[in-house]
C-alpha positions as CSV (number, residue, x, y, z in Angstrom):
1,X,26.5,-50.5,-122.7
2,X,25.5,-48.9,-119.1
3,X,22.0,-48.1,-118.8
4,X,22.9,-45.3,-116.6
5,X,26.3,-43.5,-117.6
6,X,27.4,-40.2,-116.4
7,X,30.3,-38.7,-118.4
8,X,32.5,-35.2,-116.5
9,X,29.3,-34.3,-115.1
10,X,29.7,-30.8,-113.0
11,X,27.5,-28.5,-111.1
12,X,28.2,-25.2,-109.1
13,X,26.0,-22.7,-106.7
14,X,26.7,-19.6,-105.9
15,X,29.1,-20.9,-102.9
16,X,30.8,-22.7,-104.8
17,X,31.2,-26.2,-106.9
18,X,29.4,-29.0,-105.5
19,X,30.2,-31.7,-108.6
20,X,33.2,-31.5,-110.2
21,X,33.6,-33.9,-112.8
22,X,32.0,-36.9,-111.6
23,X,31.7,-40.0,-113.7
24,X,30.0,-43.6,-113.3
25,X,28.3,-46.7,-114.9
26,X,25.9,-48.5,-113.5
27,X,24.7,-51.2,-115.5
28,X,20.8,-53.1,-116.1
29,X,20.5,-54.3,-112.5
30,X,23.2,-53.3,-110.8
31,X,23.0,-51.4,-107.1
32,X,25.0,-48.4,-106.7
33,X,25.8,-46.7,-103.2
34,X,27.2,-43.3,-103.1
35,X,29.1,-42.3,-100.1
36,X,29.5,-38.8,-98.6
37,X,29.6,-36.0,-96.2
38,X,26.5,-33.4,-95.5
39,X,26.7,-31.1,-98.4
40,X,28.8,-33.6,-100.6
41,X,26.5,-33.2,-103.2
42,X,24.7,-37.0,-103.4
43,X,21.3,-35.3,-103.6
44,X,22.3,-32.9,-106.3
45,X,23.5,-35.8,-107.9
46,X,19.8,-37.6,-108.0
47,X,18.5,-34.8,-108.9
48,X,20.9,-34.3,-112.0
49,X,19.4,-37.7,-113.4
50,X,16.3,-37.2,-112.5
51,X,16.4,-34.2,-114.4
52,X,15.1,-31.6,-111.8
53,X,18.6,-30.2,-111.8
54,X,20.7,-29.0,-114.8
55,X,23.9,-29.7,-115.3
56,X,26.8,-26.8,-115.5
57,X,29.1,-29.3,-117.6
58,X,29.0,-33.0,-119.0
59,X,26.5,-35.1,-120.2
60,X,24.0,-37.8,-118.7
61,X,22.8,-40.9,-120.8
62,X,20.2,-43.2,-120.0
63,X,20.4,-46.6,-121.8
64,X,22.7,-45.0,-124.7
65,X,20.6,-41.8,-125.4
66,X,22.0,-38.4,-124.6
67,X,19.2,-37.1,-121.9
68,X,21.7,-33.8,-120.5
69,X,19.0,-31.4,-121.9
70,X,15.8,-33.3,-121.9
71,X,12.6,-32.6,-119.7
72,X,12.3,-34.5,-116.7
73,X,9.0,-36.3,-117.4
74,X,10.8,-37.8,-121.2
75,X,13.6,-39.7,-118.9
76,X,10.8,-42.6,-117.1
77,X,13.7,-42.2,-113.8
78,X,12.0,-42.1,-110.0
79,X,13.5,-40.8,-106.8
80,X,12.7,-41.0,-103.4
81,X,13.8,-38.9,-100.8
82,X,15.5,-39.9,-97.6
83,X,13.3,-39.9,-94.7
84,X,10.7,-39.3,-97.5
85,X,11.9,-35.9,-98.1
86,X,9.8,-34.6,-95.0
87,X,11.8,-32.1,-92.9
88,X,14.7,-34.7,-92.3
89,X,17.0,-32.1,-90.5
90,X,14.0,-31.6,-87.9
91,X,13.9,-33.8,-84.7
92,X,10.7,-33.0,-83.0
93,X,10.1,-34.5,-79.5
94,X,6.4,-36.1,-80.2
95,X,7.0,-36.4,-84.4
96,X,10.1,-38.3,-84.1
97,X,10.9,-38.6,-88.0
98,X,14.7,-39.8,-87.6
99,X,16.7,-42.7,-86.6
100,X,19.0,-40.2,-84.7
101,X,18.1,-39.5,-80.7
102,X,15.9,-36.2,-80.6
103,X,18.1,-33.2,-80.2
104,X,16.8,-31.4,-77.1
105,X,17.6,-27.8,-78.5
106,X,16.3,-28.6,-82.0
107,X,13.2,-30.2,-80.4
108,X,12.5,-26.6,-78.4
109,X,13.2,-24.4,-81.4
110,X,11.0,-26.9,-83.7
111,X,8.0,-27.2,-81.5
112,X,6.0,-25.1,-84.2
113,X,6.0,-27.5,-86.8
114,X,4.4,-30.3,-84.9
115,X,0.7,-29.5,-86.2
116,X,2.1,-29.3,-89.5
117,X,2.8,-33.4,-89.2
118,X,-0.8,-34.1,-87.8
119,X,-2.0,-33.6,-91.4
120,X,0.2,-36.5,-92.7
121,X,-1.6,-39.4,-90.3
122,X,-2.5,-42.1,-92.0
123,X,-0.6,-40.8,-95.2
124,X,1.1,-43.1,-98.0
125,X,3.7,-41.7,-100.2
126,X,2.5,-41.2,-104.1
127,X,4.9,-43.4,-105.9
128,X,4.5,-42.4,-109.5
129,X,7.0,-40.7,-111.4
130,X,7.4,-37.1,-111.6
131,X,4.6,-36.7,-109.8
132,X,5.2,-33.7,-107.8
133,X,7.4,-30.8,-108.4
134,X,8.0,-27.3,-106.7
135,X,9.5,-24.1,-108.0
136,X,12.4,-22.1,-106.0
137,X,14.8,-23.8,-103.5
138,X,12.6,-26.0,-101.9
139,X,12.4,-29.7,-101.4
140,X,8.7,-31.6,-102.0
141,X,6.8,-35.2,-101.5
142,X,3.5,-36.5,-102.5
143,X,1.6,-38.2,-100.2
144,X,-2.2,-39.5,-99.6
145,X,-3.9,-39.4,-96.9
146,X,-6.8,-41.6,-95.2
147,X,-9.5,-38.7,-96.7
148,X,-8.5,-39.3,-100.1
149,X,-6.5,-35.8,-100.2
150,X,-3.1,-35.2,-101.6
151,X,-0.9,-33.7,-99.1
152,X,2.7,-32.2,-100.0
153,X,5.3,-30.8,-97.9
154,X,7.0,-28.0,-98.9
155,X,10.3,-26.9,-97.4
156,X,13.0,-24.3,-98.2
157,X,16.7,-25.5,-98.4
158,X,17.8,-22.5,-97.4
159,X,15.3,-20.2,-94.8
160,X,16.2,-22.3,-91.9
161,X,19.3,-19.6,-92.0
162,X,17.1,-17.6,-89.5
163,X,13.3,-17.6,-88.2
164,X,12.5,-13.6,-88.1
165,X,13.6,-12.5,-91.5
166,X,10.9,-11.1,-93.3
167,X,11.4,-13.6,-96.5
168,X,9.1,-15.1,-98.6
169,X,8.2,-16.6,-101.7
170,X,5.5,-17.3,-104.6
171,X,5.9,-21.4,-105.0
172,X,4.1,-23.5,-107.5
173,X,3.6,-26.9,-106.7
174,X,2.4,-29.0,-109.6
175,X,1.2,-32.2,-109.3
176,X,0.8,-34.9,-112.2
177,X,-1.8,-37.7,-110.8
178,X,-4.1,-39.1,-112.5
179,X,-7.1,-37.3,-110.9
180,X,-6.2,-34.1,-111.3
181,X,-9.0,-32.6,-113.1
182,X,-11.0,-33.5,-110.1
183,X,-8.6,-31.1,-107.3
184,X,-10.9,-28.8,-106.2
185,X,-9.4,-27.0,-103.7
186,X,-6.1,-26.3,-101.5
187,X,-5.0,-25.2,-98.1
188,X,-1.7,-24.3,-97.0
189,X,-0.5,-24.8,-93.1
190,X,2.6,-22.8,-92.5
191,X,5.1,-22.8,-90.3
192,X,5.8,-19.5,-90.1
193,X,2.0,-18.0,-90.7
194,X,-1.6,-18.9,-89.9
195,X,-3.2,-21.0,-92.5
196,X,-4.8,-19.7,-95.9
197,X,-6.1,-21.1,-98.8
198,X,-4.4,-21.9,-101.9
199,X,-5.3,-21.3,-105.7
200,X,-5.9,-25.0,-107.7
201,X,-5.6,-24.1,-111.8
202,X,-6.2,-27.6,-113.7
203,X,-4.7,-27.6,-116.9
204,X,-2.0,-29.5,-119.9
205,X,-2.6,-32.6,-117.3
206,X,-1.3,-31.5,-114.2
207,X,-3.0,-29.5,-111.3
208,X,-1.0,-25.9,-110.1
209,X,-0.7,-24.8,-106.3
210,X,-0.1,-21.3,-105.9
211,X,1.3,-20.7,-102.3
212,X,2.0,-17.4,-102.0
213,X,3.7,-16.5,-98.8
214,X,6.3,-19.9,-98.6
215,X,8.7,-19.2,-96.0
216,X,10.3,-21.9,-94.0
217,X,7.9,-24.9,-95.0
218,X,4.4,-25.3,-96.2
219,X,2.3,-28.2,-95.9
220,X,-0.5,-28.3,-99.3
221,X,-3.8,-30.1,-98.7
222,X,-5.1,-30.9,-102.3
223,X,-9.0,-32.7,-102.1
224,X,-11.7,-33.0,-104.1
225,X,-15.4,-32.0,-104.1
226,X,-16.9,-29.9,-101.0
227,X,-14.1,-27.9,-99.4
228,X,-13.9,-28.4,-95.3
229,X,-13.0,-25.8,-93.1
230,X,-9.7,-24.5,-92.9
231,X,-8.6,-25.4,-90.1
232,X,-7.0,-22.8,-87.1
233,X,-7.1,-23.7,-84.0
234,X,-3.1,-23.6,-83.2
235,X,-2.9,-20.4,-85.4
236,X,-3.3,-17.9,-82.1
237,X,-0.7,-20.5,-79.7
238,X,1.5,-21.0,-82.6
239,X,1.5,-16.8,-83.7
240,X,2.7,-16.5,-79.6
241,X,4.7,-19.3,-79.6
242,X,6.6,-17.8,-82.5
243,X,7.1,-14.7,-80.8
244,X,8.6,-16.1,-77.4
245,X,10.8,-18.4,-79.1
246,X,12.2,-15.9,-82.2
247,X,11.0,-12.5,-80.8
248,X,9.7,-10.1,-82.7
249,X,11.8,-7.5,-84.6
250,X,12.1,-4.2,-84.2
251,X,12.7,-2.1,-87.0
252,X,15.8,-1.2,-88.5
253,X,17.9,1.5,-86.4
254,X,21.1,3.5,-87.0
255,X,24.2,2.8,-84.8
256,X,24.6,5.7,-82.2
257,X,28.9,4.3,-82.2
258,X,30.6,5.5,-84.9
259,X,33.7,4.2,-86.4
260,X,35.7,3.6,-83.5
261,X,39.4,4.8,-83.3
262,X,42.7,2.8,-81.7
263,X,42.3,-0.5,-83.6
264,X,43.8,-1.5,-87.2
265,X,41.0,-1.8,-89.4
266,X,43.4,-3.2,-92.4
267,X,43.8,-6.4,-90.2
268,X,39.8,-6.8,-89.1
269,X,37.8,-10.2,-89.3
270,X,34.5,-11.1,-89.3
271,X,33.3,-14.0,-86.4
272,X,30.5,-15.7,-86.4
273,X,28.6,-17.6,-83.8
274,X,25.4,-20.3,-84.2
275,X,23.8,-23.2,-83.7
276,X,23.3,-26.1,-86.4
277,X,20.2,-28.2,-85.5
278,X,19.1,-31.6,-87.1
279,X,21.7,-32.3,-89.9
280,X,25.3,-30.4,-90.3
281,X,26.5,-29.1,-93.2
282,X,28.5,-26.4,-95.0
283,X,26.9,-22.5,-94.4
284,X,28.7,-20.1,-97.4
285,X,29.7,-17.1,-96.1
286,X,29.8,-14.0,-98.2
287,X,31.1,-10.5,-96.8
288,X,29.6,-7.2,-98.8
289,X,28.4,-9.9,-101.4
290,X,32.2,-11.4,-101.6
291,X,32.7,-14.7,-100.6
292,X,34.9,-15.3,-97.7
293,X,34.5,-19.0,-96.8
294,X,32.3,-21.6,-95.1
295,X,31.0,-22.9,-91.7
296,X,31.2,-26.4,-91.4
297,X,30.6,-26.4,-87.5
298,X,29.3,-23.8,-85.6
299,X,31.5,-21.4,-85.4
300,X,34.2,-19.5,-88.5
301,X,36.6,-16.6,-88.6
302,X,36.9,-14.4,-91.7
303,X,40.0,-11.8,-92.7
304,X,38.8,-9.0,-94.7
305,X,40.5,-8.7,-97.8
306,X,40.4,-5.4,-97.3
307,X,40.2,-2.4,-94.4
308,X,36.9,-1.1,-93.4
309,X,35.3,1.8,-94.1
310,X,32.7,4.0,-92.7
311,X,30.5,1.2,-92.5
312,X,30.8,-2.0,-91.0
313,X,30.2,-4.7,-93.5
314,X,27.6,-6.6,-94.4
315,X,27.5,-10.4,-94.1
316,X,25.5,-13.0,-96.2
317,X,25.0,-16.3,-95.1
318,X,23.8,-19.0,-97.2
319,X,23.2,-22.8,-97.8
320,X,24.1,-25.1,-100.9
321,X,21.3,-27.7,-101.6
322,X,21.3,-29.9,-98.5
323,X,18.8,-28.9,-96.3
324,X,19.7,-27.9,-92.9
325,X,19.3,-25.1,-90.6
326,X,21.5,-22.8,-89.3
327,X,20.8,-20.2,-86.6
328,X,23.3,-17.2,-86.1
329,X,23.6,-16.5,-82.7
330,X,26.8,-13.7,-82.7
331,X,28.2,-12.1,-85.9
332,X,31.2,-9.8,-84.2
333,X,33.5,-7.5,-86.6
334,X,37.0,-8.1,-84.8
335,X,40.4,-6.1,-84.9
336,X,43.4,-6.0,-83.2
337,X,44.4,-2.7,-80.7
338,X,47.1,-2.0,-78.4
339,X,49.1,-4.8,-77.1
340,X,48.2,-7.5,-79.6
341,X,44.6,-7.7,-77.8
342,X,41.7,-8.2,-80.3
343,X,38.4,-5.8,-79.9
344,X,34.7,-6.1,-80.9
345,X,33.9,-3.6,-82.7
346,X,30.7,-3.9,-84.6
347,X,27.9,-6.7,-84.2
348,X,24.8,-8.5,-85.3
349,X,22.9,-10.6,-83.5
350,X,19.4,-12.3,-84.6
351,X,17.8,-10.0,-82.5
352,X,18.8,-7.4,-85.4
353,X,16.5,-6.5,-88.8
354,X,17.8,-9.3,-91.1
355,X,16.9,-9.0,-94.8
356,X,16.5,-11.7,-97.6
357,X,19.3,-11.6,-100.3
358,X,20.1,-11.4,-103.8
359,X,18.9,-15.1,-104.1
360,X,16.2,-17.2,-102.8
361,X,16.7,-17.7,-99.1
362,X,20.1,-15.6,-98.5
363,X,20.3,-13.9,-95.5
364,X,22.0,-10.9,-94.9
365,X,23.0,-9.1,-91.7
366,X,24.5,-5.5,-91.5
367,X,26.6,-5.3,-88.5
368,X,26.9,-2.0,-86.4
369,X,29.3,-0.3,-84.9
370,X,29.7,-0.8,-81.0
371,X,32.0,0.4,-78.0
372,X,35.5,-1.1,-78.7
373,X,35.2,-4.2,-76.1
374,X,38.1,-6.9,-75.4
375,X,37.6,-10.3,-76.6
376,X,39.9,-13.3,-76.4
């Protein structure tokens, strides 16, 4: 019998299915490699037998027992991360954390997150299992680091969407060490605001992290005994750095172009423009909370199934559980005039009020209307 067996097992997000029947059998001993595409689903895989994922359909058994529906901690199964799970779709110029040659655009737009690395010097990764778990769609590590403290990066799978949307989260981080009762205290560096301090609750053998403005990625600094400073001296360079890199948004105005006349609004389509940084993968799209398709590169055209009103539409864009970032640099509602030319005639651009979606980390934009302008 196969100590690890997985029988039809299936999993879907809202863009779709990412596992659709899968079986294998691995037996005592025996190495398995599985082989895929960005956004294939290996990760969700792991994560299915490790237990931090549920499965939609099928069943998982670990040396003969039926473990579909058991608690991760009951199952004794480990996983490590790629890259050790630490921002592995980030090339930074001076925290070179991938085999890949530094991307010189991803490098630029990442430059904040290089103080967020100088706390992991020195570190080891905490190899126990289950040790460290997050809430939301976000991706975490243990490590240790020369001072004794637990460090854990945090990172959403799906914020990296866009950098000035106003989006953010209550995570727990719980970590199962040995020490725990000892954790004293907690601070949080942030990507995306200055540094705080966290709220340690010790408790049923396993210390709680309450961060409770997660956007983008957080990195937790657990210790013990006398708390040091919080340290924030990049908080002022980082705050401007922000703002010449992402700009600051302007709040939300009304269109002063109304629905434009001379096009055929039953045959308009949505385009859309970005960049992918780091590691590619499939961006769902979703127009007035219908899906319409995916991005695999960096650019996708989308019919309407339907004409447009009095109101442009509104576009979602969202990740499955790869992490990766995609920025939107032109969302353009298209549709076709006189002559068989094509017209812009609505628009988003990041520059725009974004908002968070239904779910964790969605993003939507809500085009406005525009000048009718010729496009090829």
């Amino acid at each position: 019998m196969a100590t690890l067996e997985l029988r039809s097992v299936s999993k879907a997000f809202k863009t779709g299915k990412v596992l659709d029947g899968v079986s294998l059998a691995a037996k005592d001993g025996e190495i398995i490699c599985i082989f895929g595409p960005s956004g294939a689903g290996k990760t969700v895989l792991l994560r299915l037998v490790a237990g931090v994922e549920q499965t939609d359909e099928g069943a998982i058994f670990l040396g003969g027992r039926d473990v579909t529906d058991t608690a991760p901690e009951t199952r004794g199964v480990g996983m490590a991360f790629q890259n050790f799970a630490l921002f592995p779709h980030m090339i930074a110029h001076e925290f070179q954390i991938s085999q890949q040659e530094p991307d010189a655009r991803a490098a630029d737009l990442l430059e904040i997150y290089a103080p967020l690395f100088a706390t992991l010097i020195g570190k080891e990764q905490v190899l126990l299992p289950h040790c460290v778990t997050v809430t939301g769609a976000n991706d975490v590590n243990l490590f240790r680091n020369p001072e004794g403290n637990y460090v854990a990066p945090v990172t959403s799978r799906t914020r990296f969407l866009s950098r000035r949307v106003a989006a953010s989260e209550t995570a727990i981080v719980s970590l199962r060490v040995p020490d725990f009762a000892d954790l004293k205290w907690a601070h949080i560096y942030s990507a995306d605001a200055p540094p705080c301090r966290g709220t340690v609750t010790n408790a049923n053998g396993e210390s709680k992290i309450e961060i409770r403005h997660h956007g983008t990625a957080s990195m937790v600094v657990v210790g013990k005994g006398t708390e040091p400073s919080l340290n924030d001296n990049d908080s002022a360079r980082l705050g401007q750095l922000r703002d010449r890199l992402f700009g600051i948004p302007g709040p939300a105005t009304t269109s002063p172009v109304g629905r434009p006349a001379g096009v055929d609004l039953r045959q308009a389509s949505v385009r859309i423009e970005g960049t992918q940084v780091g590691q590619w993968g499939l961006v769902g799209v979703l127009i007035n909370g219908k899906p319409a398709g995916a991005i695999s590169s960096a650019f996708g055209t989308f019919p309407l199934s339907s004409a447009v009103g009095t109101i442009p539409p509104t576009v979602t864009l969202t990740v499955p559980d790869e992490g990766m970032w995609f920025v939107p640099q032109h969302i353009d509602l298209v549709a076709p005039g006189a002559e068989g030319k094509q017209y812009r005639i609505a628009q988003g651009t990041p520059d725009d009020a974004a908002r968070a979606g239904n779910f964790i980390g969605d993003i939507e934009l809500h085009l406005q209307w525009c000048a009718p302008e010729e496009v090829k």
